[in-house]
C-alpha positions in Angstrom: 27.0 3.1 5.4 26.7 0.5 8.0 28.8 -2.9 9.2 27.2 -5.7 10.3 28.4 -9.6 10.8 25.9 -12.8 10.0 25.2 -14.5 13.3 23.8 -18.2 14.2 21.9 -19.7 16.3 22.7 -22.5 19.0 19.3 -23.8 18.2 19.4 -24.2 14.7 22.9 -26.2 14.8 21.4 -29.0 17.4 18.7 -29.8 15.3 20.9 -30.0 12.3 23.8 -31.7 14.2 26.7 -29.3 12.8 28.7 -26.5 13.7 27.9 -23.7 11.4 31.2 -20.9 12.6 30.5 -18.4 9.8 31.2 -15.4 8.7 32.4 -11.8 8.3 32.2 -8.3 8.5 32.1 -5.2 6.2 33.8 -2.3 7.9 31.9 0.8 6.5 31.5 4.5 7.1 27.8 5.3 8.5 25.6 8.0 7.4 24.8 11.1 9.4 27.8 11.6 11.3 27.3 9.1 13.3 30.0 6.3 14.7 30.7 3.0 12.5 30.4 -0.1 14.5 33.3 -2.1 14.4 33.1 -5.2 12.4 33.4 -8.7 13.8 35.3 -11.6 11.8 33.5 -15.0 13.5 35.5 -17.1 10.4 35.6 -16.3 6.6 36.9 -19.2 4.6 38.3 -18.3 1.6 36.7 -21.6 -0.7 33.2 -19.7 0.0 31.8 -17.7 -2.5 30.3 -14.7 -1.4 27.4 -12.0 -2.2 27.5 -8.1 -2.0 24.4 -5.7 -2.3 24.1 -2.2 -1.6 19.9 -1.0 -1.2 18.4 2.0 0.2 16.7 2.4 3.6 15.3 3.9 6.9 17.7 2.1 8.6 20.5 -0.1 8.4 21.1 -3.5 10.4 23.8 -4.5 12.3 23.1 -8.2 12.4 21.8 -10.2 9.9 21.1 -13.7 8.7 19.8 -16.4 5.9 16.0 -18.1 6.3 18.7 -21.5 5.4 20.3 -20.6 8.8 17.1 -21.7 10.4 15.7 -24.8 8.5 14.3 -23.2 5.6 14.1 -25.4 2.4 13.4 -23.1 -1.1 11.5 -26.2 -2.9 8.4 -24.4 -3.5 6.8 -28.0 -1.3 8.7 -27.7 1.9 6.1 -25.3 4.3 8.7 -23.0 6.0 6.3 -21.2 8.0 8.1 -22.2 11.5 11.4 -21.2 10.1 9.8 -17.7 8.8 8.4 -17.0 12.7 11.7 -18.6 14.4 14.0 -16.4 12.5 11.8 -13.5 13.0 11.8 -14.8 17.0 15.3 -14.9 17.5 16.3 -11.8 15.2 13.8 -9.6 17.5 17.0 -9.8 20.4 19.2 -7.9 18.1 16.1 -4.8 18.7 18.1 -2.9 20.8 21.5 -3.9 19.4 21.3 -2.2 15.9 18.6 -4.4 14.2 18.8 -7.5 12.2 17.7 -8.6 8.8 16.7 -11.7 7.3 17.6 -12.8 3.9 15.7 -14.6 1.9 17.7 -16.3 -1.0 16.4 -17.3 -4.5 14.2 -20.2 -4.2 10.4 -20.8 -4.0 9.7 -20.4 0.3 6.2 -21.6 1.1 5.1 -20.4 4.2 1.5 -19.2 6.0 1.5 -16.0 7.8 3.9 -14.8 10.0 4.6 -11.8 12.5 7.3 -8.9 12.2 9.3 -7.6 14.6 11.3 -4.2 15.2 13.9 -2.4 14.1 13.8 -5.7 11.6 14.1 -6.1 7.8 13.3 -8.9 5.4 14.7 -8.6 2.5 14.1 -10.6 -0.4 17.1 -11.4 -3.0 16.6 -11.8 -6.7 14.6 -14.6 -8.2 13.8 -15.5 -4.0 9.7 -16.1 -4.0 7.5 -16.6 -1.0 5.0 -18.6 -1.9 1.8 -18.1 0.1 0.1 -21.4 1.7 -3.2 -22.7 0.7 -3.8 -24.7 3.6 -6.5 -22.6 5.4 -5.0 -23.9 8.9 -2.1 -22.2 8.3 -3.9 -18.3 8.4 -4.7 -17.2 12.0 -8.3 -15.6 12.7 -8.1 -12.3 14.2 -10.3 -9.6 15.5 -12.0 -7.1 12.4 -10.8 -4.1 12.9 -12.2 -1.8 15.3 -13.1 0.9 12.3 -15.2 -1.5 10.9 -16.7 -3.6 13.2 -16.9 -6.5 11.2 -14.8 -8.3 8.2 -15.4 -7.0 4.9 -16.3 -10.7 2.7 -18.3 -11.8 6.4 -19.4 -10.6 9.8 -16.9 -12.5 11.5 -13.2 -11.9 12.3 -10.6 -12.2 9.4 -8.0 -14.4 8.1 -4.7 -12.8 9.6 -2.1 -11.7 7.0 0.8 -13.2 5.2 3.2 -10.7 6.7 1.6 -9.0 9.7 3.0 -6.7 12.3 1.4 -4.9 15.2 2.9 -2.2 17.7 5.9 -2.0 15.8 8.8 0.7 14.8 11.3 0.8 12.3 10.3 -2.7 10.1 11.5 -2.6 6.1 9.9 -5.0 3.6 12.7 -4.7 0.5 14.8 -6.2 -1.7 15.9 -7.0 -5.7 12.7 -7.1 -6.4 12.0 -10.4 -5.1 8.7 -12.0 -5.3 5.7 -12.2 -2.9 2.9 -14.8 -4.3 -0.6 -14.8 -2.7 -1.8 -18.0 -4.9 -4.9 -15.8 -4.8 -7.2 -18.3 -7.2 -8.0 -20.5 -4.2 -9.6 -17.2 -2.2 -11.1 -16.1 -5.2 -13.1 -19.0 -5.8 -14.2 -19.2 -2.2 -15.6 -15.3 -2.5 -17.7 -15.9 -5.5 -19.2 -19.3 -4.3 -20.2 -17.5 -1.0 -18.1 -20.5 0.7 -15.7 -17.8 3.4 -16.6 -17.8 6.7 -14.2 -15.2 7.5 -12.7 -12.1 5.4 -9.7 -13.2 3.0 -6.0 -12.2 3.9 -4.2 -9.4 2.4 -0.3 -9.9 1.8 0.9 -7.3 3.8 -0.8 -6.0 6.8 0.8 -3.5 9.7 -0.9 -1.9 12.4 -0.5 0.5 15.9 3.2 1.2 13.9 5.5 4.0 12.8 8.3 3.8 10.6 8.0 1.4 7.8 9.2 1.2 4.5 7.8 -1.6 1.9 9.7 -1.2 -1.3 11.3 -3.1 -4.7 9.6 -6.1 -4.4 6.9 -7.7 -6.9 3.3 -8.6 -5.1 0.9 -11.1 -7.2 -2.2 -12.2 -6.6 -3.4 -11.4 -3.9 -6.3 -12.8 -2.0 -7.4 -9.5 -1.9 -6.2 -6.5 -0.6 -2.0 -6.5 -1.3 -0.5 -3.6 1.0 -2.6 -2.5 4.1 -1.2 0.0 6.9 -3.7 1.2 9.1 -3.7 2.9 12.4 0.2 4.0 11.6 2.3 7.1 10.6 5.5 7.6 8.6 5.4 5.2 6.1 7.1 4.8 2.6 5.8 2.6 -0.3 8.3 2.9 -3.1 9.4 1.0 -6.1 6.5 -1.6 -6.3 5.1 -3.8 -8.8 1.5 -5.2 -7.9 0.2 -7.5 -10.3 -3.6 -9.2 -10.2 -5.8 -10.2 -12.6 -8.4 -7.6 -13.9 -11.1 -9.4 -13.3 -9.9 -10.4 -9.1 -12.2 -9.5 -6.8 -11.0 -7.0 -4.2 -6.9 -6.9 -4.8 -6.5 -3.2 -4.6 -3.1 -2.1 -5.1 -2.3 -0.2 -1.7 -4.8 1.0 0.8 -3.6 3.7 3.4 -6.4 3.4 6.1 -6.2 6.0 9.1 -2.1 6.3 8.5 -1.0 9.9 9.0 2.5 10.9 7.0 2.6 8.3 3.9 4.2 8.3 0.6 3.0 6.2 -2.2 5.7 6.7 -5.4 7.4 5.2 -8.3 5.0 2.4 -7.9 3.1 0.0 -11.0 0.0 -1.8 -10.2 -2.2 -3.8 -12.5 -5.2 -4.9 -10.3 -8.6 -5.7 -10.1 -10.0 -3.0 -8.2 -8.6 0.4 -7.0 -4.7 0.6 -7.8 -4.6 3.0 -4.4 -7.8 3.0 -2.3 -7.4 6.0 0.8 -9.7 4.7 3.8 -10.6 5.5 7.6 -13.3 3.2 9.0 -16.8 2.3 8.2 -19.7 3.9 9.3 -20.2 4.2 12.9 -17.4 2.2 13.8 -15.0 4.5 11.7 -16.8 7.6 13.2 -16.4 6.3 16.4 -12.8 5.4 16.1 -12.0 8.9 14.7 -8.8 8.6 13.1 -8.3 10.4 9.7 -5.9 9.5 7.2 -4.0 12.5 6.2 -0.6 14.5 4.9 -0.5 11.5 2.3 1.5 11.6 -1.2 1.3 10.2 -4.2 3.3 10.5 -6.7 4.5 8.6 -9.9 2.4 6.1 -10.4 1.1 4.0 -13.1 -2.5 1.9 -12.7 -4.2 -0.2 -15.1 -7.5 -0.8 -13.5 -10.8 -1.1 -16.6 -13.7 -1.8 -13.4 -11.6 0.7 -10.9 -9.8 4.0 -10.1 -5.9 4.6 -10.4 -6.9 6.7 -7.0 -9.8 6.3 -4.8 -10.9 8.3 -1.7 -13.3 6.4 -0.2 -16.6 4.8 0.6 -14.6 3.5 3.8 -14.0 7.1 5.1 -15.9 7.3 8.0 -12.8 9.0 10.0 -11.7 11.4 7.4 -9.5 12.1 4.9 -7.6 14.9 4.6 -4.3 17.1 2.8 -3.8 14.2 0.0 -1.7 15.2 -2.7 -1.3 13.2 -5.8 0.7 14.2 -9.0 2.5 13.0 -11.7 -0.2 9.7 -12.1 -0.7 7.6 -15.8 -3.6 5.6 -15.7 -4.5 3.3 -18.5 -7.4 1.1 -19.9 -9.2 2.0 -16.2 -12.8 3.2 -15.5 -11.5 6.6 -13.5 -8.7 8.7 -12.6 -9.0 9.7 -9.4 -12.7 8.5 -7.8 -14.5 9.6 -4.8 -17.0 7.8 -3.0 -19.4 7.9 0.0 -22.9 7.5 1.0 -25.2 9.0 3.7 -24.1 7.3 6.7 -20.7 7.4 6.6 -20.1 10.8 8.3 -16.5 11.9 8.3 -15.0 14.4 5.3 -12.8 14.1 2.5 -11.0 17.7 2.1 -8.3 19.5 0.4 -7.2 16.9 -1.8 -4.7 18.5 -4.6 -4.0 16.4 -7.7 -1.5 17.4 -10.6 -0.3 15.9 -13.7 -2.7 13.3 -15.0 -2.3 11.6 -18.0 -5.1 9.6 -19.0 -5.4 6.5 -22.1 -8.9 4.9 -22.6 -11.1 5.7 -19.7 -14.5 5.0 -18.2 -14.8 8.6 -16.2 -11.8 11.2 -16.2 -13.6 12.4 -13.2 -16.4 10.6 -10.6 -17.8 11.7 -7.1 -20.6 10.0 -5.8 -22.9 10.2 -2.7 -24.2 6.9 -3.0 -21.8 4.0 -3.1 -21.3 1.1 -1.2 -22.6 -0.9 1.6 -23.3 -0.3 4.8 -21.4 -2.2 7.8 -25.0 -3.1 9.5 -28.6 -2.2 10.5 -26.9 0.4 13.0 -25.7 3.2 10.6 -27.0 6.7 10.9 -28.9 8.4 8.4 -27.8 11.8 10.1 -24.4 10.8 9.6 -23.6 12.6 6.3 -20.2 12.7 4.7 -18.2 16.6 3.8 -16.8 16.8 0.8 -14.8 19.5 -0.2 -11.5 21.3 -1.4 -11.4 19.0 -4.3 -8.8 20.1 -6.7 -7.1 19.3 -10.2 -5.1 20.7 -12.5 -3.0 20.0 -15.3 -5.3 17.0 -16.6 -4.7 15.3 -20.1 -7.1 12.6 -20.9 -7.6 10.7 -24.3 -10.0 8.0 -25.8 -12.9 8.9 -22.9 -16.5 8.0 -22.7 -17.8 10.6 -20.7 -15.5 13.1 -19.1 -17.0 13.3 -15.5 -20.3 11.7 -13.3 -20.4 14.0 -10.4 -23.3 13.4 -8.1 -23.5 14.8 -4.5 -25.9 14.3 -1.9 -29.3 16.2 -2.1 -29.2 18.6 1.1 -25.2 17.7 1.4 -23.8 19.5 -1.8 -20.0 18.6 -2.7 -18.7 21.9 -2.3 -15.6 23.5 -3.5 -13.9 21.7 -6.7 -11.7 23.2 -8.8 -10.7 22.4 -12.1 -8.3 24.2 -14.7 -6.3 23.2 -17.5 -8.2 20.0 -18.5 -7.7 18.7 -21.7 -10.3 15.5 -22.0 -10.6 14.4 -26.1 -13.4 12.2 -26.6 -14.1 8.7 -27.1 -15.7 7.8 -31.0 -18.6 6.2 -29.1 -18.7 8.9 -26.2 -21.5 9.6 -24.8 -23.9 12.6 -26.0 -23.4 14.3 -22.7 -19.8 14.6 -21.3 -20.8 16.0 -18.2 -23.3 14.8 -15.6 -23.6 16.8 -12.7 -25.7 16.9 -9.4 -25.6 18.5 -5.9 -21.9 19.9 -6.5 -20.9 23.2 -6.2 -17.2 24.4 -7.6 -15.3 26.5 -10.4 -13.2 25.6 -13.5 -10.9 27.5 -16.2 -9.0 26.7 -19.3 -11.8 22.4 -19.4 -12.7 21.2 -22.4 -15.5 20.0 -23.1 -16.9 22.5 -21.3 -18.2 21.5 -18.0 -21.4 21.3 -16.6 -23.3 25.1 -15.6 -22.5 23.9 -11.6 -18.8 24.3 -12.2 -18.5 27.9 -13.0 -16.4 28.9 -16.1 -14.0 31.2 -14.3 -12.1 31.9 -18.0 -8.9 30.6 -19.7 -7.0 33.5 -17.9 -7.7 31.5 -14.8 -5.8 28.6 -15.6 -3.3 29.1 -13.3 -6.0 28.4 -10.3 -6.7 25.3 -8.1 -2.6 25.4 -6.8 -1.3 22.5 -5.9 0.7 23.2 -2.6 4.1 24.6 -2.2 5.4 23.7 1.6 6.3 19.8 1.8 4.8 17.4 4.4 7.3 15.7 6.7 7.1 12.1 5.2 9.6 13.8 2.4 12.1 15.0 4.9 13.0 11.6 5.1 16.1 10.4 3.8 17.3 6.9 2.6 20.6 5.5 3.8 23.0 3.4 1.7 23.0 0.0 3.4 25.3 -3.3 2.3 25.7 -6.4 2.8 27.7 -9.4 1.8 26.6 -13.1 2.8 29.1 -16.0 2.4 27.8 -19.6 1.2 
């Protein structure tokens, strides 16, 4: 484990007129073999009650501080959005010096978006809320993404992030499951009257970055979209709560898009549209741009989604997905397990995806692939531009309470080739429909499914359960370890 000591900042005590000479240090053994710093006593007083935690992370910090130390007012009413960005301003010196954290304390912190720095982590105590602003002055408008050439809700640019980050390394989003609230409603109303003029804001967006970890901490209500990494690699998404009405337009759960080394687990999403939604561009911006999403994990989650998919893979996939392996995934009162989606004109592929260890309550579809979904980015999409789809794989399915078992429709002249199924268990809804099965342009085999599948998955036999592996070898992303950190802030 790691020391650190709490610093302060000159500017903070002019503009508040006192002398804040705080604090303390925690002499601790660090992890790896590698040398402890030494800890620095600035002044401990012994009337000041203090606060020790011990989390998990990719790194530990050497220097960290309270949002309090630089304005910051908890009120749920004071905006705090300067003392977010100066904090994150003046921690960003510490880069090279160990890192820095921020703490944010119980309280209700309203704030508009702010930027992220490296080697940096905010870290959000128990009952501590940030509160996101509905003033639409205080939510940049950046660029759309070059993948997609336009924003999603309008052609224009899009409403920059709560948290945002770009062209960073080493940043960790954490804490005792503190609380990050989009006050979604607002956004919500403005999509279904037609009334945005640019796409809403996700909560957490990072980009161009390597090394992040987002973990313990509740996300509700979303404008729309609640974790977004794109154009990144090594990431960790662990030990999250995502919470939106059902009925929400757009708040997907977590969306890797064009991320390469990822792992999704332990996380709990109740959302109204995909819980985790695998993109890589649109059309012929995304075919352009050329960057895949793959060696991504998923493992132990738990979606409640009735108009989505627990996973999706898809229509956005323009750059490819590839070597996604999910397992261990409950899914409840949602319309499908694990869904993929294209269309002619998206081009790119979606191959060798492994899943394991479904366990399905009151679904739509237990299985759905379709070659016609979605919209298309504009008039410019090409019609030769067809999607691949193959190396599909599931095994060790249990799924009860189902209206139709699977809707599988390729593309005519683009088959969906290679999907494996074995050891399916699906038991009917009472008001199923006739047919369990509906199958077009698909091409694949299947053992030890009931109901029995459709005649283009070939029965292969019971004895060839054992088929469609899931793979043996790990990826790197779980080569990763966690360090103990701690931490103890006086008052």
């Amino acid at each position: 484990m790691h020391s650190f000591y709490t610093i302060t900042f000159p500017s903070q005590m002019e503009k508040t007129s006192w002398l804040l000479v705080l604090v303390f240090g925690v002499v601790l053994i660090s992890l790896g073999g590698a040398e402890g710093r030494k800890s620095r006593i600035i002044d401990e007083s012994s009337s000041s009650s203090s606060y020790d935690l011990e989390y998990s992370a990719i790194s530990c910090r050497a220097h960290s501080a309270s949002i309090k130390d630089f304005g910051g007012v908890g009120d749920g009413k004071t905006l705090n959005t300067k003392a977010f960005q100066e904090a994150v301003n003046q921690l960003s010196q510490y880069a090279s010096d160990g890192g820095s954290q921020l703490i944010v304390p119980a309280g209700q912190w309203l704030t508009g978006s702010f930027n992220l720095t490296s080697h940096f982590t905010l870290f959000l105590q128990k009952d501590a809320v940030l509160l996101a602003s509905q003033e639409i002055n205080e939510w940049a408008v950046i660029d759309p993404l070059p993948s997609y050439g336009h924003g999603r809700d309008a052609a224009g640019g899009r409403y920059i992030s709560l948290l945002f980050g770009t062209n960073l390394t080493d940043v960790i989003i954490t804490g005792e499951n503190g609380t990050i609230d989009g006050q979604g409603e607002l956004w919500w109303q403005k999509f279904h009257s037609k009334k945005l003029k640019y796409t809403r804001p996700y909560l957490i967006e990072i980009m161009h970055s390597d090394n992040i970890q987002i973990s313990n901490l509740t996300l509700l209500n979303s404008p729309s979209w609640n974790i977004h990494p794109v154009y990144s690699s090594n990431i960790i998404v662990q030990g999250i709560t995502i919470l939106a009405p059902v009925k929400s337009p757009n708040t997907d759960g977590i969306n890797p898009d064009s991320c390469t080394n990822m792992r999704i687990e332990d996380n709990y999403i109740v959302s109204g549209d995909d819980c985790v939604a695998v993109k890589s561009g649109w059309d012929e911006y995304g075919i352009k741009y050329g960057m895949p999403t793959s060696q991504l994990i998923i493992r132990r989650l738990t979606c409640i989604s009735p108009y989505s998919a627990a996973i999706a893979l898809g229509s956005e996939m323009s750059g490819g997905i590839q070597d996604v392996r999910a397992e261990d995934i409950t899914a409840i009162n949602t319309e499908s397990g694990v869904r993929i989606k294209t269309a002619v004109g998206r081009g790119g592929f979606v191959k060798d995806v492994y899943v394991k260890g479904m366990t399905l309550h009151t679904m739509k579809w237990v299985f759905w692939m379709t070659g016609n979904y979605g919209s298309h980015a504009d008039t410019h999409w090409d019609p030769n531009a067809l999607p691949e789809i193959k190396g599909i794989n599931y095994r060790d399915v249990v799924a009860e309470n189902v209206s139709m078992a699977a809707r599988l429709e390729g593309i005519s002249g683009d088959a969906f080739t290679g999907i494996c199924m074995s050891n399916v268990t699906i038991s009917m809804a009472k008001k199923a429909k006739k047919y369990p099965w509906t199958c077009t342009d698909i091409e694949g085999i299947t053992s030890g499914v009931q109901p029995p599948p459709c005649q283009l998955l070939s029965d292969q036999g019971p004895e060839k359960s054992e088929m469609c592996n899931f793979p043996t070898e790990s990826l790197a992303i779980d080569n990763i370890e966690m360090q103990k950190c701690s931490f103890r802030l006086n008052y």
